[in-house]
C-alpha positions as CSV (number, residue, x, y, z in Angstrom):
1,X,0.0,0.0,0.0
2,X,1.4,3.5,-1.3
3,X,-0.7,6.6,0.3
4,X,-3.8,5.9,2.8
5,X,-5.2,9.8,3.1
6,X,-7.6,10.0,6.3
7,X,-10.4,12.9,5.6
8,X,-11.4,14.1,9.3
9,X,-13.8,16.9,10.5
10,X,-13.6,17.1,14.0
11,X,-16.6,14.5,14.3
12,X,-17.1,11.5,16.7
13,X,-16.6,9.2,13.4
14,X,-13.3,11.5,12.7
15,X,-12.0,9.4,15.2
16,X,-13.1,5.9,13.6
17,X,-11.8,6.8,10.2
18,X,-8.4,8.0,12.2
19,X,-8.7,4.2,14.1
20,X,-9.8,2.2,10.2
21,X,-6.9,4.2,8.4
22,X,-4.3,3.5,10.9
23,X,-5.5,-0.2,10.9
24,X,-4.8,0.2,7.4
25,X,-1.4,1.3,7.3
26,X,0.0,-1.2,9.9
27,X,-1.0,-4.0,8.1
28,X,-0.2,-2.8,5.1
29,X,2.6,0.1,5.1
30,X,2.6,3.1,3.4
31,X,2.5,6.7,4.3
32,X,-0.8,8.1,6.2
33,X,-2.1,11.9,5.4
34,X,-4.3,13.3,7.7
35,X,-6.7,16.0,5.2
36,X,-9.1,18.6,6.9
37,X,-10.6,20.6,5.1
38,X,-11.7,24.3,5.8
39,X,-15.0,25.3,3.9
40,X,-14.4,28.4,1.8
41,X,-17.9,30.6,2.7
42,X,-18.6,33.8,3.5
43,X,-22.8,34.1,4.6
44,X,-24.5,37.1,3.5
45,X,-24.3,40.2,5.6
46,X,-20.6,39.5,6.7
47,X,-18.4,42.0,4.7
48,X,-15.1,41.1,3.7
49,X,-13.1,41.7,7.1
50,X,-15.7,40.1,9.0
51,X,-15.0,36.7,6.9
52,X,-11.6,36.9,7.1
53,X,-11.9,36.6,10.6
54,X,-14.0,33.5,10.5
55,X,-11.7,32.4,8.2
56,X,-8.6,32.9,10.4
57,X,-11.0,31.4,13.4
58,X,-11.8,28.3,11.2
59,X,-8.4,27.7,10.5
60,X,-7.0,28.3,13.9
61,X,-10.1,25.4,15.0
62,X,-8.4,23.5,11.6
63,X,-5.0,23.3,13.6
64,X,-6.4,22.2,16.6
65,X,-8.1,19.3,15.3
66,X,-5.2,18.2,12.9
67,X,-2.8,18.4,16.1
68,X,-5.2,16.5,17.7
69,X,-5.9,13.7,15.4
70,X,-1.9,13.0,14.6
71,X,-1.5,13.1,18.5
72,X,-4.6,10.1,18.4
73,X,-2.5,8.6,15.3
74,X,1.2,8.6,16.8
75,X,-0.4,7.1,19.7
76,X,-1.8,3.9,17.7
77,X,2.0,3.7,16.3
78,X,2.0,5.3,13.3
79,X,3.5,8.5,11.9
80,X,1.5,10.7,10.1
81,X,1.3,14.0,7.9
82,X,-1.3,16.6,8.4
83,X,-2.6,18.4,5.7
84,X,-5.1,21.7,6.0
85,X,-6.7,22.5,3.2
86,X,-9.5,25.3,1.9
87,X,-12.1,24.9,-0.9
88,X,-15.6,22.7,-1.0
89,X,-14.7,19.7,0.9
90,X,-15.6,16.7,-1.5
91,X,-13.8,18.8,-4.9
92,X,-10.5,19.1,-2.6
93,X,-10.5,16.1,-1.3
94,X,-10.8,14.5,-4.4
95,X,-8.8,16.9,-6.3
96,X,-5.8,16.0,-3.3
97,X,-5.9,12.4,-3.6
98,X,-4.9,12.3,-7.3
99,X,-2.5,15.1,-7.2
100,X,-1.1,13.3,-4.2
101,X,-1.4,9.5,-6.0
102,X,-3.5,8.1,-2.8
103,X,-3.8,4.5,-3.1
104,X,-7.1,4.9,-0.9
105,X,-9.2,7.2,1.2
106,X,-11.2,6.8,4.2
107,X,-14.0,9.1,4.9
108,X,-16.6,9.2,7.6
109,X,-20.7,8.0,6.1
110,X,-21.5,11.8,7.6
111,X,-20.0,14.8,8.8
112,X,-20.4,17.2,11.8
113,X,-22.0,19.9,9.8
114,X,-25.3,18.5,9.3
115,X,-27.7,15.9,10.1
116,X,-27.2,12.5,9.8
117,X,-28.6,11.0,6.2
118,X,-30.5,7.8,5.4
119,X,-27.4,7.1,3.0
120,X,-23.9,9.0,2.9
121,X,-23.6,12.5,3.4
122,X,-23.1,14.6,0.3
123,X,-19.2,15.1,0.8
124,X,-18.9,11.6,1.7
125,X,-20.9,10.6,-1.4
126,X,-19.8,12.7,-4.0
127,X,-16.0,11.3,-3.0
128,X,-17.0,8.2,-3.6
129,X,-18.7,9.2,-7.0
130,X,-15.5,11.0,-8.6
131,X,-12.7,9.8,-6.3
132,X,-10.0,7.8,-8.8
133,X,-8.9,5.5,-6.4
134,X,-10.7,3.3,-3.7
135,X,-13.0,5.3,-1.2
136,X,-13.7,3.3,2.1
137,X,-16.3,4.9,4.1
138,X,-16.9,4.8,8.0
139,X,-19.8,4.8,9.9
């Protein structure tokens, strides 16, 4: 196994996908990368220096949980990168995993930004849709 990239949110199942990809690389090798990504949005109302502080606020919280997760990863024995990203979640996550050849990803069924869905959440779902290599979802 090449490049395992673990797509975390801060959620409860942040934490199983960080457990499942660790799994992942032990038994098989290769390199774990630990993505979050920071969603690019400004709501109506906010003018431009009010949204770059909820920008610098959302990335400050981005630190906080990458820091935290490769903490929760060294501790299961494995050495991990951590990657902060901004854009639509699903489109950089995709777009990262084939500019950084990941052999797989692992992604949790729902996020922490929205209620849980009958099926996958739309992030989770439209990685698996255009995601070039194999997408293993956590619940």
């Amino acid at each position: 196994m090449g490049k395992v990239l673990a797509c975390i949110d801060g959620s409860e199942i942040s934490d199983r996908v960080l457990t499942q990809a660790v799994e992942r690389v032990k038994k098989e090798g290769g390199e774990l990368v630990v993505l979050y990504v920071v969603e690019d949005f400004c709501p109506i109302g906010l003018t431009e220096i009010d949204c770059d502080m909820v920008r610098e606020l959302l990335m400050k919280e981005a630190k906080v949980i990458i820091d935290q997760a490769l903490a929760k990863v060294r501790s299961l024995g494995v050495e991990g990168k951590g990657v902060i990203k901004e854009g639509r979640p699903a489109d950089v996550i995709v777009e990262f995993a084939k500019e950084e050849g990941v052999d797989e990803i692992f992604i949790g069924s729902h996020g922490r930004h929205g209620a849980k869905k009958v099926l996958l959440g739309s992030v989770s779902s439209r990685v698996v849709e255009y995601a070039t290599c194999p997408v293993t979802v956590i619940k």
